[in-house]
MILUMBA-98168 format. One record per atom (N, C-alpha, C): residue in three letters; atom name; x, y, z. Coordinates in Angstrom, 1 decimal, padded with zeros to 4 digits, always signed. Each point is the difference from the previous one (the first is absolute). Layout:
aa	at	c1	c2	c3
ala	CA	X	Y	Z
...
//
This chain:
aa	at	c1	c2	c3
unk	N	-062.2	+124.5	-039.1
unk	CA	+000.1	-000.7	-001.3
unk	C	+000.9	-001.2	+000.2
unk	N	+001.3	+000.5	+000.9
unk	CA	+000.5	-001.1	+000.1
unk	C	-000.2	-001.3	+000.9
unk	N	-001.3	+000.3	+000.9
unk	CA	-000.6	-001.4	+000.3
unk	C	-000.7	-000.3	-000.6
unk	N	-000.6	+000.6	-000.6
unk	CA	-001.3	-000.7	-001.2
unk	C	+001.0	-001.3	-001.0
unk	N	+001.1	+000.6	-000.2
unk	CA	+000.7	-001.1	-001.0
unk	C	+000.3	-000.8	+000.9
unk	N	+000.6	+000.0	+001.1
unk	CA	+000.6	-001.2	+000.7
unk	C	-001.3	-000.8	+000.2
unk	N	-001.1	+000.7	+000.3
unk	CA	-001.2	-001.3	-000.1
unk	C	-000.5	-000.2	-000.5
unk	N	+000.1	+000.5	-001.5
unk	CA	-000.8	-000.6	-001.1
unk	C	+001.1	-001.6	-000.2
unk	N	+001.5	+000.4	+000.0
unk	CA	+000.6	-000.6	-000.5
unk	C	-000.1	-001.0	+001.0
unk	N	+000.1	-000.1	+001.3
unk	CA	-000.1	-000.9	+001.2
unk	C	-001.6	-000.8	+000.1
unk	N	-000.7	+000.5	-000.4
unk	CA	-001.2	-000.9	-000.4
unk	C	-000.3	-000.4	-001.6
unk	N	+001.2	-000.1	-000.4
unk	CA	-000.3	-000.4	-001.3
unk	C	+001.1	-001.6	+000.1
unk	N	+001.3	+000.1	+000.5
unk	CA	+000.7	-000.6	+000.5
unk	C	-000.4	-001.2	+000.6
unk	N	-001.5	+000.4	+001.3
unk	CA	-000.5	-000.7	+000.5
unk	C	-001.2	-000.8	-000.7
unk	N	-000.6	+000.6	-000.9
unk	CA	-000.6	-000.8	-001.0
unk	C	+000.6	-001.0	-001.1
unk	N	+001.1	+000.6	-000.5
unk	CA	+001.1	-001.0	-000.7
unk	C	+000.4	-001.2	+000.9
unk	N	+000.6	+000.1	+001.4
unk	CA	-000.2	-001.0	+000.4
unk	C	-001.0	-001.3	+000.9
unk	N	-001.3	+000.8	+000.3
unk	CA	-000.9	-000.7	-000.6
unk	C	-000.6	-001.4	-001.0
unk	N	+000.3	+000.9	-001.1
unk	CA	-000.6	-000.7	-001.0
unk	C	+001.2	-000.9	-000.3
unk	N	+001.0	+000.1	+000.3
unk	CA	+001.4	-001.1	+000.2
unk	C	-000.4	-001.1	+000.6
unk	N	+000.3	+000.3	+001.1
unk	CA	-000.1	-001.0	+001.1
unk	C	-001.5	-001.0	+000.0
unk	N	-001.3	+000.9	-000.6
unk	CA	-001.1	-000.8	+000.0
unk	C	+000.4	-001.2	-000.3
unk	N	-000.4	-001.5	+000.2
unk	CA	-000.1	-000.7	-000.9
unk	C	-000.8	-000.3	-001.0
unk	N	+000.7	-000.3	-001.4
unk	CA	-001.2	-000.2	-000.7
unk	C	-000.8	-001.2	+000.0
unk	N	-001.2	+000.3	-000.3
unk	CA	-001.0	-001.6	+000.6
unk	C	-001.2	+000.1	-001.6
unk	N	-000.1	-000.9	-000.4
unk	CA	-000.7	-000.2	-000.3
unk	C	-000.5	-001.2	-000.2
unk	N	-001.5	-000.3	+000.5
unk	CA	-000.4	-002.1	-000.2
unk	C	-000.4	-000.3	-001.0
unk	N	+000.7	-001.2	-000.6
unk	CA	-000.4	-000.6	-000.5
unk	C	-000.5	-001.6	+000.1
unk	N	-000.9	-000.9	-000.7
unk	CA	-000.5	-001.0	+000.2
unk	C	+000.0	-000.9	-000.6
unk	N	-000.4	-001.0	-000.2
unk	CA	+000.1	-001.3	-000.9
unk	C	-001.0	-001.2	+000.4
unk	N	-000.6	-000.8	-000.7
unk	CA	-000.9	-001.1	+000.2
unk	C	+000.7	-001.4	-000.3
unk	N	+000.5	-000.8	+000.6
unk	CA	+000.5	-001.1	-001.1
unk	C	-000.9	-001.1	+000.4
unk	N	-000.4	-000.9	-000.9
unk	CA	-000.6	-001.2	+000.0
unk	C	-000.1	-001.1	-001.4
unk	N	-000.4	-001.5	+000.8
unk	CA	+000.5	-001.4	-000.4
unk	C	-001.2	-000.2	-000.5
unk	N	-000.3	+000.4	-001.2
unk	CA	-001.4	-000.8	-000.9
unk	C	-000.3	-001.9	+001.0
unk	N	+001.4	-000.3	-000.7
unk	CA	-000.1	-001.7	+000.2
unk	C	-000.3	-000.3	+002.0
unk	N	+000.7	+001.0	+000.8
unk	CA	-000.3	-001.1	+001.5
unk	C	-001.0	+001.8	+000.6
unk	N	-000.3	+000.8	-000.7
unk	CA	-000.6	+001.3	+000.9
unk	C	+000.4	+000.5	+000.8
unk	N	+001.5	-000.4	+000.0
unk	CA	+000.9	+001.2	+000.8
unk	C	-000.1	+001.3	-000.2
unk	N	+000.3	+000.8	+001.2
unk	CA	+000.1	+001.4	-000.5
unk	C	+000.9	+000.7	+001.3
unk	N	+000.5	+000.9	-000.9
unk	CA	+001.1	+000.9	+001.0
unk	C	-000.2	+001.4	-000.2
unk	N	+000.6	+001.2	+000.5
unk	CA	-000.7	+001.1	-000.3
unk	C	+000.9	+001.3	+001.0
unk	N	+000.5	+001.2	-000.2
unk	CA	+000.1	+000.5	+000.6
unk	C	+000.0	+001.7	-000.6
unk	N	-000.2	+000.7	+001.6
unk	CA	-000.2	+001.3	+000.1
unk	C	+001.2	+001.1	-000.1
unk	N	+000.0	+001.2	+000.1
unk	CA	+001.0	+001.0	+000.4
unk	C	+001.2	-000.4	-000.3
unk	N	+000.4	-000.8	-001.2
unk	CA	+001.4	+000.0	-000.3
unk	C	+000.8	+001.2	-000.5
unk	N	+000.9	-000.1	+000.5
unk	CA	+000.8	+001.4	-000.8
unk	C	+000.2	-000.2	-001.6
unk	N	+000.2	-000.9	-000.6
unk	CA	-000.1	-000.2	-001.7
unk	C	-000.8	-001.1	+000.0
unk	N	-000.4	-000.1	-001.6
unk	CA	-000.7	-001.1	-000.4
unk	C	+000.3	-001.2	-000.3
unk	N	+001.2	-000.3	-000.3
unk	CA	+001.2	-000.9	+000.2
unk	C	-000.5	-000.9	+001.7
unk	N	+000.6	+001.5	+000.5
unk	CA	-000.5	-000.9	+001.4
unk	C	-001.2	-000.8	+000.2
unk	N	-000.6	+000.8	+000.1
unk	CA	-001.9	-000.5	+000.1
unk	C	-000.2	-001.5	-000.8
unk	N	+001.0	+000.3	-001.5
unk	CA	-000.7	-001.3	-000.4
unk	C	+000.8	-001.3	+000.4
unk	N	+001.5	+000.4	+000.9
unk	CA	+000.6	-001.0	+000.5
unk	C	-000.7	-000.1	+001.3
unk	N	-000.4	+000.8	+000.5
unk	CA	-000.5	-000.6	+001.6
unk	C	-001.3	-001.1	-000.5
unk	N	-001.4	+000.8	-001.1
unk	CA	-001.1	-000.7	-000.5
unk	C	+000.5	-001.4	-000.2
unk	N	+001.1	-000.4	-000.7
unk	CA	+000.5	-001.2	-000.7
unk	C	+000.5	-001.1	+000.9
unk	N	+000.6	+001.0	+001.1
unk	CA	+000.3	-001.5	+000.7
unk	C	-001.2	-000.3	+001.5
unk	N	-000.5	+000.9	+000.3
unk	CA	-001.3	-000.5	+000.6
unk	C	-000.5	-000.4	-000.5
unk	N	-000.4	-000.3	-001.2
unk	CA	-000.6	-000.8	-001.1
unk	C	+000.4	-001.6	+000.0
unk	N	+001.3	+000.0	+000.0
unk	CA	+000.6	-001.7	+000.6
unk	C	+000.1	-000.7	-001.2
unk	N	-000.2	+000.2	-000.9
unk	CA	-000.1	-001.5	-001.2
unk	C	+000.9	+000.5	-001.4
unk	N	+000.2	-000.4	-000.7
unk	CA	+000.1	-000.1	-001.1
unk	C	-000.3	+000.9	-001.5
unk	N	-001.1	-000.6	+000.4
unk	CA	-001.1	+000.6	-000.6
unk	C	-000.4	+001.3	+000.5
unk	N	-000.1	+000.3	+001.1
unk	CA	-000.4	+001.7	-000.2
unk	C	+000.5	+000.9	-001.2
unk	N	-000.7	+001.1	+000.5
unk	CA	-000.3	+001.0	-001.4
unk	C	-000.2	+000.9	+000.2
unk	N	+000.5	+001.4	+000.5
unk	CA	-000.3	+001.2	+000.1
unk	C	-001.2	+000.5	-001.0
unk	N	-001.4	+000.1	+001.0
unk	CA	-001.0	+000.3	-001.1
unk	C	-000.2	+001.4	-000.5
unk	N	+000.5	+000.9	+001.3
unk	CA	-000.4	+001.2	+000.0
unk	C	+001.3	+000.8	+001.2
unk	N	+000.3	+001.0	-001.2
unk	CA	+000.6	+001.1	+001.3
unk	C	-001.0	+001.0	-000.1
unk	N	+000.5	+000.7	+001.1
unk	CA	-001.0	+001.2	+000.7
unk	C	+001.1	+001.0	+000.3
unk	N	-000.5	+000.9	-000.4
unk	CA	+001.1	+001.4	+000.2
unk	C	-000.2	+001.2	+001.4
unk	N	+000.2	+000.8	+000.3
unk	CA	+000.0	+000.8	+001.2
unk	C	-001.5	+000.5	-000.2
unk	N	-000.9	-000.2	+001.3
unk	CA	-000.7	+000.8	+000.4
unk	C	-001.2	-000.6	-001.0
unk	N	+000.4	-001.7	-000.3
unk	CA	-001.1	-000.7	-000.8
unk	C	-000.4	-000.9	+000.9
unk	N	-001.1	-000.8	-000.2
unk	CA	-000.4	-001.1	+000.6
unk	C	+000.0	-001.5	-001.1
unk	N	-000.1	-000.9	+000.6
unk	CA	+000.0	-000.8	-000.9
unk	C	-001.1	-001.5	+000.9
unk	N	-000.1	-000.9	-000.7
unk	CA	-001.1	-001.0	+000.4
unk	C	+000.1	-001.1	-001.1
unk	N	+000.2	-001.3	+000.7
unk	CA	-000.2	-001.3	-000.4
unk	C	-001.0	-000.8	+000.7
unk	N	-000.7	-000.6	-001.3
unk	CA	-001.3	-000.9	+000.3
unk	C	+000.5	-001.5	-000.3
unk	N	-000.9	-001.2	+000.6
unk	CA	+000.2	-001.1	-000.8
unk	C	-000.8	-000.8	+000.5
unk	N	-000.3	-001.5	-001.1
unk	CA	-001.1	-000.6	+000.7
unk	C	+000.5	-000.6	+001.2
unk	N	-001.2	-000.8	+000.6
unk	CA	+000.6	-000.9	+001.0
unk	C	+001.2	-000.9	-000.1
unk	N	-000.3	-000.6	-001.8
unk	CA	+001.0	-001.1	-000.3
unk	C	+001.6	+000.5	-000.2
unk	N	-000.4	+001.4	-000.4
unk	CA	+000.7	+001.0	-000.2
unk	C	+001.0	+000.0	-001.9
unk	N	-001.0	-001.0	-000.4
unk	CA	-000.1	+000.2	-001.9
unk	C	-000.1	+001.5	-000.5
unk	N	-001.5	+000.7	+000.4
unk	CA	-000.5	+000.8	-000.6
unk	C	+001.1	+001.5	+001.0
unk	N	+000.3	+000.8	-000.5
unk	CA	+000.4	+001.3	+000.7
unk	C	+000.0	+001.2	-000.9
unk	N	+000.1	+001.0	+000.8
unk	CA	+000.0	+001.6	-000.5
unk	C	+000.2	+000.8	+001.2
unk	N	+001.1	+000.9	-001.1
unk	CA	+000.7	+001.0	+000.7
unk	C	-000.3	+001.3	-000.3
unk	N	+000.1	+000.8	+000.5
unk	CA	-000.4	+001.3	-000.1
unk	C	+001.2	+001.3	+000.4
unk	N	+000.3	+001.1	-000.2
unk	CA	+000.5	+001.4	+000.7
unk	C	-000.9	+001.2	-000.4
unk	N	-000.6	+000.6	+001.1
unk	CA	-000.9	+001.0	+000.1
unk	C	+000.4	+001.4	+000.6
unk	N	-000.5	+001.0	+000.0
unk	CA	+000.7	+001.0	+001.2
unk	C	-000.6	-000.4	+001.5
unk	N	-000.7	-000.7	-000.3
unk	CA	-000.9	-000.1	+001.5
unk	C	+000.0	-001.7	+000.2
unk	N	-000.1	-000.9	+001.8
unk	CA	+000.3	-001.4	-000.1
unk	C	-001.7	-000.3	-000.2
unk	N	-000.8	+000.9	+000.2
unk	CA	-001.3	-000.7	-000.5
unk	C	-000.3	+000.2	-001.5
unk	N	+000.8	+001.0	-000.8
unk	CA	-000.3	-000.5	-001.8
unk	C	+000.9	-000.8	-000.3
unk	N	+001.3	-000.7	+000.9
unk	CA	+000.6	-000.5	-000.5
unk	C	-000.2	-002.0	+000.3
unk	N	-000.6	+000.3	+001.2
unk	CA	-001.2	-001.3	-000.2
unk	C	-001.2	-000.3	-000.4
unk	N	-000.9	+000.9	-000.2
unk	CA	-001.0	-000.1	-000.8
unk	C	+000.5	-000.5	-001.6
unk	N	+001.0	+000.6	-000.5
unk	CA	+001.1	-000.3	-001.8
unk	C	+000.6	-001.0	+000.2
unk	N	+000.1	-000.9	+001.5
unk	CA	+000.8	-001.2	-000.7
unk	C	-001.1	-001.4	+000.7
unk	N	-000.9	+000.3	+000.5
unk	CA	-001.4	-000.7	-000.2
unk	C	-000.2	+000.0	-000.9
unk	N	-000.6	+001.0	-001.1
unk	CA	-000.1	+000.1	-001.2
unk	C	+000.5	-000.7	-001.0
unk	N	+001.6	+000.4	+000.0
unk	CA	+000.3	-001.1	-000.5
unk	C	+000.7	-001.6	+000.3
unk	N	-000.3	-000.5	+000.9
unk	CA	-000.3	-001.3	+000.5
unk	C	-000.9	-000.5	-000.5
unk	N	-001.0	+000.9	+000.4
unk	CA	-001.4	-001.0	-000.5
unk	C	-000.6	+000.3	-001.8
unk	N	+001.7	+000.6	-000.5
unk	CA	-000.6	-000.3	-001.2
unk	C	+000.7	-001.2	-000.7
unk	N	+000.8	-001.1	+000.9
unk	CA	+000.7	-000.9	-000.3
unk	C	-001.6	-001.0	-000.1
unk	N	-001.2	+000.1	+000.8
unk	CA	-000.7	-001.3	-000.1
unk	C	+000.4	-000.9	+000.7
unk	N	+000.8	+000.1	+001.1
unk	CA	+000.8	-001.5	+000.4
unk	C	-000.8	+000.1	+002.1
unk	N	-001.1	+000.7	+000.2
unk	CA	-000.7	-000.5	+001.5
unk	C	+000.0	+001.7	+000.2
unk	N	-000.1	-000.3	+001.3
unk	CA	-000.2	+001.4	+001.0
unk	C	+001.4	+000.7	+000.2
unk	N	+000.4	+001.3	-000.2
unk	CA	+000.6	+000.5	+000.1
unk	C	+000.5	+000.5	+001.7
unk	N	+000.7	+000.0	+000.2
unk	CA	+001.0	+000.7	+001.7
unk	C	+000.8	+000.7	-000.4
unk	N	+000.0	+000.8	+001.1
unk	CA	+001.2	+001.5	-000.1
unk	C	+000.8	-001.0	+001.0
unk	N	+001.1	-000.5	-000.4
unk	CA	+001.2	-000.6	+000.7
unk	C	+001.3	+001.4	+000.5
unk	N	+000.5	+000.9	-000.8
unk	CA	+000.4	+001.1	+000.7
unk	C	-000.1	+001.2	-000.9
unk	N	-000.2	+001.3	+001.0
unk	CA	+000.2	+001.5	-000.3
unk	C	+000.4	+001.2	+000.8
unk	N	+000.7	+000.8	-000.3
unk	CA	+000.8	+000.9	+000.7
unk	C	-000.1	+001.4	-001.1
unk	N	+001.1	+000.8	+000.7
unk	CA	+000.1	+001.1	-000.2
unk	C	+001.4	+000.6	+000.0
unk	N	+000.5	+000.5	-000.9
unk	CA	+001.6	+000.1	+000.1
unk	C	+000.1	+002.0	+000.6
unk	N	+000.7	+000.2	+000.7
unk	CA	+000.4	+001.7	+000.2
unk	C	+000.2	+000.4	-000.7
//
């Protein structure tokens, strides 16, 4: 009896620290883009959304950028735009093919040319 408790309690100990020491992770993502020059910046697996939309913002480069879209853990996300890069649509899907097929969609419901998937990912 009295090893049963020393190893319930010693594998419980060992589970407690565990779940301690894991780090916590979760990604998050962000789109940023410049209507006026068609910049765009964008990033994956951030540990907050804060982050994500500071990393999106400054690979983005301008002024003008715009965080279009964050993307949360274990989402995908997808940016379209024309060539000129006027017309654009963003999307976040659970999957990177619904989530570019939704921002084709809506791109080309701006009317402004042919629509491009310029970027899409997947956050952990």
């Amino acid at each position: 009896m009295r090893f049963t408790s020393r190893l319930v309690a010693s594998m419980g100990a060992l589970a407690l620290l565990l779940f301690v020491a894991a780090p916590a992770f979760a990604g998050y993502g962000a789109v940023a883009y410049d209507v006026k020059t068609g910049k765009r910046g964008w990033s994956w697996n951030e540990a907050t959304v804060q982050r994500a939309s500071e990393v999106a913002l400054s690979q983005c480069g301008t002024s003008g950028c715009k965080v279009l879209m964050k993307v949360g853990p274990k989402r995908c996300g997808a940016l379209a735009t024309t060539e000129d890069g006027k017309g654009w649509g963003a999307a976040g899907r659970a999957t990177v093919d619904q989530s570019r097929v939704a921002a084709l969609a809506n791109c080309a419901k701006t009317k402004l040319g042919e629509c491009v998937i310029r970027v899409s990912d997947c956050n952990k």
